[in-house]
C-alpha positions in Angstrom: -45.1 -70.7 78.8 -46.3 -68.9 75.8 -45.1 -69.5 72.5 -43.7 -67.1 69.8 -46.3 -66.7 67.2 -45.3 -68.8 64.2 -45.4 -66.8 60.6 -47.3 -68.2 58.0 -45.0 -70.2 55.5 -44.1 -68.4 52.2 -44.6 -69.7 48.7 -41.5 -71.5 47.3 -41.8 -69.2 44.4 -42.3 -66.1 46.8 -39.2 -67.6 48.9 -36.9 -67.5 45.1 -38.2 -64.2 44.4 -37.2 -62.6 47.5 -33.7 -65.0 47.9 -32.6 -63.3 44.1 -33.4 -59.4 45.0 -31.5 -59.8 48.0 -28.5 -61.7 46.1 -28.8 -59.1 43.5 -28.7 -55.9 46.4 -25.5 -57.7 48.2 -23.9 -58.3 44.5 -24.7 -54.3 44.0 -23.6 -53.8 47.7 -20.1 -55.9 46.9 -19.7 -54.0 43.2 -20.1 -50.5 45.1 -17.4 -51.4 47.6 -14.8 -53.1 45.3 -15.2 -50.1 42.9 -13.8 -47.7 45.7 -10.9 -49.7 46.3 -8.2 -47.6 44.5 -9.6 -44.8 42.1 -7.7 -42.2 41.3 -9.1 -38.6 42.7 -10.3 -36.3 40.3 -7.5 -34.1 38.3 -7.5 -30.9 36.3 -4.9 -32.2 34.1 -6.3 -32.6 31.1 -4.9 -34.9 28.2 -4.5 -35.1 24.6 -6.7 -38.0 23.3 -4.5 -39.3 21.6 -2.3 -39.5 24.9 -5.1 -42.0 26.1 -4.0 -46.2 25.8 -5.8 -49.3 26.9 -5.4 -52.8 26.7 -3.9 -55.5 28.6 -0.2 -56.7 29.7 1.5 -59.5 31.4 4.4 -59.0 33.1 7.0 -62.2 34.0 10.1 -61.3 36.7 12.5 -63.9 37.1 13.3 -62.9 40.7 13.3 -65.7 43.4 10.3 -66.6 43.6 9.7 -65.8 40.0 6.6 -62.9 39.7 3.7 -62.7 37.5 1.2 -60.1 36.9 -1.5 -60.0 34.0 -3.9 -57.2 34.3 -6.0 -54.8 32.3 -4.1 -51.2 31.8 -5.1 -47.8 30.9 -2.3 -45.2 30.2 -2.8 -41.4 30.1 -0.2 -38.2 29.8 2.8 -38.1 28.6 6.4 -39.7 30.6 7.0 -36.4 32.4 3.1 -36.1 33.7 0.2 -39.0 33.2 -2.1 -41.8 35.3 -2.0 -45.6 35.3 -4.8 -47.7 36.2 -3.8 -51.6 36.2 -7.6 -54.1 37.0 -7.7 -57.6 37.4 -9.8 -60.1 35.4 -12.6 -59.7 37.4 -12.4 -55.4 37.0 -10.9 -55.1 40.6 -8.3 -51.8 40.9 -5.1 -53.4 41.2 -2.8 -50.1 41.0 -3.5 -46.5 40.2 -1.1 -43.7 40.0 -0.5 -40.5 39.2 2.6 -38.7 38.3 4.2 -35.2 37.8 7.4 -33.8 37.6 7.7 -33.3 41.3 6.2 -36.6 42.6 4.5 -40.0 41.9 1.3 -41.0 44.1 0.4 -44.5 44.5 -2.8 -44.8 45.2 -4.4 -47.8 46.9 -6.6 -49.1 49.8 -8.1 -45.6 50.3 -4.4 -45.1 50.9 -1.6 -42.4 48.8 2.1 -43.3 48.9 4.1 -40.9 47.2 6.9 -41.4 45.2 9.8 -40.0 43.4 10.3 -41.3 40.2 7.1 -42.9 38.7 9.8 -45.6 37.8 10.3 -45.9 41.4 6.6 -46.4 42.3 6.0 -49.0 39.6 9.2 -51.0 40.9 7.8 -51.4 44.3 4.3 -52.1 42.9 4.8 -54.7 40.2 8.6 -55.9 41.4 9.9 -54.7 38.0 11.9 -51.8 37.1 9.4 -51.0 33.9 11.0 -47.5 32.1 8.0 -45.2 31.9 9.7 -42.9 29.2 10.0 -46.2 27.1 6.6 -47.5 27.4 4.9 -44.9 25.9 7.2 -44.6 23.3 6.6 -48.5 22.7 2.8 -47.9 23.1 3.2 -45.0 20.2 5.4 -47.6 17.7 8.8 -46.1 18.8 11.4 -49.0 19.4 13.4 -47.5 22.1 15.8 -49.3 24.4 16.6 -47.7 28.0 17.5 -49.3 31.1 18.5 -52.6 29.3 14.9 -52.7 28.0 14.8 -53.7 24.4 11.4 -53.5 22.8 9.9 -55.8 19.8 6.9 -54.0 17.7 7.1 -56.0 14.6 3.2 -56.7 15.7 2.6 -52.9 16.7 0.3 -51.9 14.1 -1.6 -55.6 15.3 -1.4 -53.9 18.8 1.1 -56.5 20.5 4.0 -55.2 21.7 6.8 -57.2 23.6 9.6 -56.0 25.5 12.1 -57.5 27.6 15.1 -56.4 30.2 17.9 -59.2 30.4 20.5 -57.0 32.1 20.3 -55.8 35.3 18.5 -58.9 36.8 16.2 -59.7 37.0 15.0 -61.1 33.3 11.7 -59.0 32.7 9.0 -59.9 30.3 6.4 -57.4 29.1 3.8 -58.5 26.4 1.2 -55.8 25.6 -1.8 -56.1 24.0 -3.2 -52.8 23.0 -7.4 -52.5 22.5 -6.9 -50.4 19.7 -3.9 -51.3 17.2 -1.9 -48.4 15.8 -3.7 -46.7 12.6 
């Protein structure tokens, strides 16, 4: 019977170095997938920058069982043609879309649903009906009510924005907290 040769036993300090560049190539290998999760493909729109928001929001739906999202946002375009990008915490892609005149795509899980209104893709996404029209003209420090919406921006030039639907249910909360305030 012959035996397998045995290696020679590694250093404990070799064994560290060589446990923390392979954790660091999976954590690179695990960033690299996660990133391609939902992305957007590339667009020849181009936008206005001062078309361009960011921030965060949190979004409450009293619907049975009650619904909660809190993610971080990007908003580009205009109502009529723009992108959202919602991430989680931790930077994950939670939701990105694109919209036109013709169509809404809903892009996630190297999947595209399309769409038609963007107010119909963000319903099925976040389980409320958020008015797109509306929320950039709350994002811009415009106070317009649509849908049953009605929108608070006493704290607007702070960047905080509230918003809430009461009427048709379900009760909707929207809090937004811009990254940069209004000038």
């Amino acid at each position: 019977m012959r035996c397998a040769p045995v290696a020679p036993a590694m250093p404990a300090g070799t064994r560290q170095a060589v446990g923390r560049r392979f954790g660091l190539v999976l954590l690179g290998a695990c960033v690299a997938l996660l990133s391609a999760c939902a992305q957007l493909p590339p667009t020849s729109a181009t936008h206005a920058p001062n078309a361009i928001w960011s921030g965060r929001l949190s979004l409450q739906v009293q619907s049975d069982p009650p619904q909660s999202l809190t993610a971080g946002f990007e908003l580009k375009g205009s109502p009529a043609s723009g992108e959202l990008v919602l991430n989680s915490p931790l930077g994950n892609t939670l939701l990105a879309a694109r919209w036109s005149p013709v169509e809404a795509v809903l892009y996630s899980s190297g999947q595209a649903r399309s769409f038609s209104p963007i107010d119909a893709l963000i319903e099925q996404s976040t389980g409320a009906a958020l008015p797109v029209a509306a929320l950039f003209d709350w994002v811009g420090g415009k106070a317009t009510s649509l849908n049953g919406w009605t929108a608070d921006l006493q704290k607007q030039a702070e960047g905080r924005i509230s918003a809430r639907r009461s009427s048709p249910l379900p009760q909707t909360e929207l809090r937004i907290v811009l990254d940069r305030p209004a000038p």
